[in-house]
TIBA-46519 format. One line per 3 residues: number of its first residue (from 1); their letters; for each residue x, y, z of C-alpha. Coordinates in Angstrom, 1 decimal, m for minus. Example, Ala and Ser with C-alpha at 12.3 -4.5 7.8 and 13.67 -1.06 7.14 Angstrom:
2
1) as) 12.3,m4.5,7.8 ~ 13.7,m1.1,7.1
END
This chain:
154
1) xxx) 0.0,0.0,0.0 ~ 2.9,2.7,0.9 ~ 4.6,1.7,m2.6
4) xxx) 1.5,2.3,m4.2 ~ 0.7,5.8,m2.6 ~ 4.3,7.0,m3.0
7) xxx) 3.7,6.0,m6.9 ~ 0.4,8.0,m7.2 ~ 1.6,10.8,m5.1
10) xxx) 5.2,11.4,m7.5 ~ 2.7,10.9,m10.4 ~ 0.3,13.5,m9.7
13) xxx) 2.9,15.8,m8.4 ~ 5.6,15.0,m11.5 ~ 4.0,14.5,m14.5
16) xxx) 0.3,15.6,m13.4 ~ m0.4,12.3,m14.0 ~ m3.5,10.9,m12.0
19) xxx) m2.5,6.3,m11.8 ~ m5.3,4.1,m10.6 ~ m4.4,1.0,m8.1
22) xxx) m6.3,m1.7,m7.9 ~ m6.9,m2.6,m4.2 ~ m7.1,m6.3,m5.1
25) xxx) m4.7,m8.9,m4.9 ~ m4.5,m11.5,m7.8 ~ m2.6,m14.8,m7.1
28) xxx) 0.0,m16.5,m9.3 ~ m2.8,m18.5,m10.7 ~ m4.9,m15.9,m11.7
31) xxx) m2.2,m14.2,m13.2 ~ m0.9,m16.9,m15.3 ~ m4.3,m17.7,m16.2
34) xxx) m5.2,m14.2,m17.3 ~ m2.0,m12.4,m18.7 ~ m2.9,m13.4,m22.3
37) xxx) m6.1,m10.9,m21.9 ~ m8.8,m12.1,m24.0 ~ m6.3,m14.4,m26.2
40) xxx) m6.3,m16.9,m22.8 ~ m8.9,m19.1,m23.8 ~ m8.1,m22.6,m25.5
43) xxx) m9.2,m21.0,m29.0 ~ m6.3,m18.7,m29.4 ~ m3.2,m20.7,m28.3
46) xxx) m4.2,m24.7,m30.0 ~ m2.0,m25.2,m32.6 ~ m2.8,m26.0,m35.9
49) xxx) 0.6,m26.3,m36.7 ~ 4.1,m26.3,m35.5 ~ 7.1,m25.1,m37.1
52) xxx) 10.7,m25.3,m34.9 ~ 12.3,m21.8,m35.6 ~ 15.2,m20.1,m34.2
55) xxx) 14.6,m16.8,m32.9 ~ 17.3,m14.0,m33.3 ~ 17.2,m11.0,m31.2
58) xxx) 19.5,m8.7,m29.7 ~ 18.6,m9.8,m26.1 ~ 20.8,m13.0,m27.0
61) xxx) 24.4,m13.7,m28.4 ~ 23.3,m16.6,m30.3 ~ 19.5,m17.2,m32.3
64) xxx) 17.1,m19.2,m29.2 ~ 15.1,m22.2,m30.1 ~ 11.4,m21.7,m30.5
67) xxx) 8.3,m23.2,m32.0 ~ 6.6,m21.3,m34.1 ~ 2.6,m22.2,m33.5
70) xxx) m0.3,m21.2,m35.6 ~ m3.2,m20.8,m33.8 ~ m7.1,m19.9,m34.9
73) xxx) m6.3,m16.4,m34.6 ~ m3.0,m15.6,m33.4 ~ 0.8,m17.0,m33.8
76) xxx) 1.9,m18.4,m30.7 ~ 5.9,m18.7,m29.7 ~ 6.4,m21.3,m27.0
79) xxx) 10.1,m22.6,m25.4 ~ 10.6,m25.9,m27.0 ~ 11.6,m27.3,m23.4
82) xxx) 8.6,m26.6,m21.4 ~ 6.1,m25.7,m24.0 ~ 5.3,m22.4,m22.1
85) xxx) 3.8,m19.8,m24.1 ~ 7.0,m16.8,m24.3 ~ 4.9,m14.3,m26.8
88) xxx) 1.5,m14.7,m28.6 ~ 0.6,m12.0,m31.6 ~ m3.0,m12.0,m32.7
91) xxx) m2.7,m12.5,m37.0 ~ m4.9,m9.1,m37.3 ~ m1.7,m7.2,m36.0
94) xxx) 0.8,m8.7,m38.7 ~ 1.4,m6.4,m41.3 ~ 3.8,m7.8,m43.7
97) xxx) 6.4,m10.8,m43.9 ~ 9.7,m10.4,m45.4 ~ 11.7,m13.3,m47.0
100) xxx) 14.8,m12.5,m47.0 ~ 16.9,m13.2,m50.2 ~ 20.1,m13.9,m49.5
103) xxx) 19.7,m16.5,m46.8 ~ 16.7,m19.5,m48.0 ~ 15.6,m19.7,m43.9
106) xxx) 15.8,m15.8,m43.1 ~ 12.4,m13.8,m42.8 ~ 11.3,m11.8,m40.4
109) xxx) 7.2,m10.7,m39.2 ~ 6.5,m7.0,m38.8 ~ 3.7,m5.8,m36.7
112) xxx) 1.4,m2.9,m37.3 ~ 3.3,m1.4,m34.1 ~ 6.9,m1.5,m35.8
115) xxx) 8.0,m4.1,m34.1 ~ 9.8,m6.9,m35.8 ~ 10.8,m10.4,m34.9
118) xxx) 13.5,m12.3,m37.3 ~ 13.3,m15.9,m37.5 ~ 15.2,m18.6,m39.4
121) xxx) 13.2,m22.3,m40.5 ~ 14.2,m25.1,m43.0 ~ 10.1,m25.0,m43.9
124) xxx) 10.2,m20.9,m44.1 ~ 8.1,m20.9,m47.2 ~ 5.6,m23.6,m46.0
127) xxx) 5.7,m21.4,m43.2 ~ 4.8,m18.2,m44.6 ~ 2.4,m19.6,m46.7
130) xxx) 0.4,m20.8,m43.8 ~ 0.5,m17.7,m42.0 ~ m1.1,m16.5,m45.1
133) xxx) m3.6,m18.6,m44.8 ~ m4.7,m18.0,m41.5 ~ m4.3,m14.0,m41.2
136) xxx) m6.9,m14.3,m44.8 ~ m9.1,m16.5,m43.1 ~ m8.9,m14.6,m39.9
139) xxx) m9.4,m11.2,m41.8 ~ m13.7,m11.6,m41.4 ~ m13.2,m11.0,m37.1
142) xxx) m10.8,m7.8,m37.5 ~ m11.3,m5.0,m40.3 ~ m7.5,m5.1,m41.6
145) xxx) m7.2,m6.5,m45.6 ~ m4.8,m8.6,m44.6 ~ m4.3,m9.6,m48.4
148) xxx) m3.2,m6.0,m48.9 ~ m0.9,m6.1,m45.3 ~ 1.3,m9.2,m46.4
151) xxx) 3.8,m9.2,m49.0 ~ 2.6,m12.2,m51.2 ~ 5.1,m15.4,m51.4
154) x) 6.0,m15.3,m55.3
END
C-alpha cells in the first residue's frame, strides 16, 4: 500500500499524471491464467501447426530455439523445453512478412506497431504460406485486408 501511494503521489505531483491501483490482490494462478487478456482461452493458443524456428534478437548472443505455433487467430511462440507460451501476436496485428533473399531460412514478421521479430526455419516458405492462410481466413473477425498487409510469397 505505501509503494503504491508513494507512486500516485510522484505521479500526480511530477507529471500531473492521475494512476489508478487496484486494491485487489490476484494470485499466481490468476495471473498466469489471465496475462494473455482475451487471447487466454483454448481457441487462441491450440496449434494448428508447429514449425521449430530459431529466434534471433539482440537480447541473446546466439539465435534461441522456438516453436513457431499457428493458432485460430494468433501466432503463438512457445520454449521448446517446457512448451510455455513466451509471446503470442494475434494474426490481425501482422502487417507484412519479409523473406529475405540472401539466406533461403531468413524472414522476419512485422507488426502494425513497428516491431519486428526475425526468425530462421528449414520449412520458411511452407511457413509463410500458412500464416497467409490463416491472417486471410482470420481477416472476417478484424477490419485489416490482410491480403493487402502481407507481402505475397511469389
Amino acid at each position: 500500500d505505501d509503494l503504491l501511494s508513494a507512486v500516485e503521489k510522484a505521479a500526480m505531483n511530477g507529471m500531473g499524471l492521475s494512476i489508478n491501483t487496484q486494491k485487489k490482490v490476484i494470485g499466481q494462478a490468476d495471473f498466469v491464467q489471465g496475462r494473455l487478456g482475451r487471447f487466454s482461452d483454448d481457441y487462441h493458443v491450440t496449434s494448428f501447426t508447429e514449425f521449430n524456428v530459431y529466434k534471433r534478437t539482440n537480447r541473446h548472443a546466439q539465435p534461441v530455439s522456438r516453436i513457431l505455433c499457428l493458432a485460430e487467430s494468433c501466432i503463438v511462440e512457445r520454449d521448446p523445453s517446457t512448451y510455455n507460451i513466451c509471446t503470442l501476436k494475434p494474426l490481425a496485428d501482422i502487417w507484412s512478412l519479409v523473406r529475405h533473399p540472401e539466406d533461403p531460412q531468413l524472414f522476419t514478421i512485422e507488426l502494425i506497431s513497428g516491431q519486428s521479430r526475425t526468425y530462421t526455419c528449414p520449412d520458411r516458405d511452407s511457413l509463410l504460406a500458412s500464416i497467409i492462410g490463416g491472417a486471410r481466413g482470420n481477416k472476417k473477425e478484424k477490419s485489416t485486408d490482410c491480403d493487402s498487409a502481407l507481402i505475397p510469397l511469389l
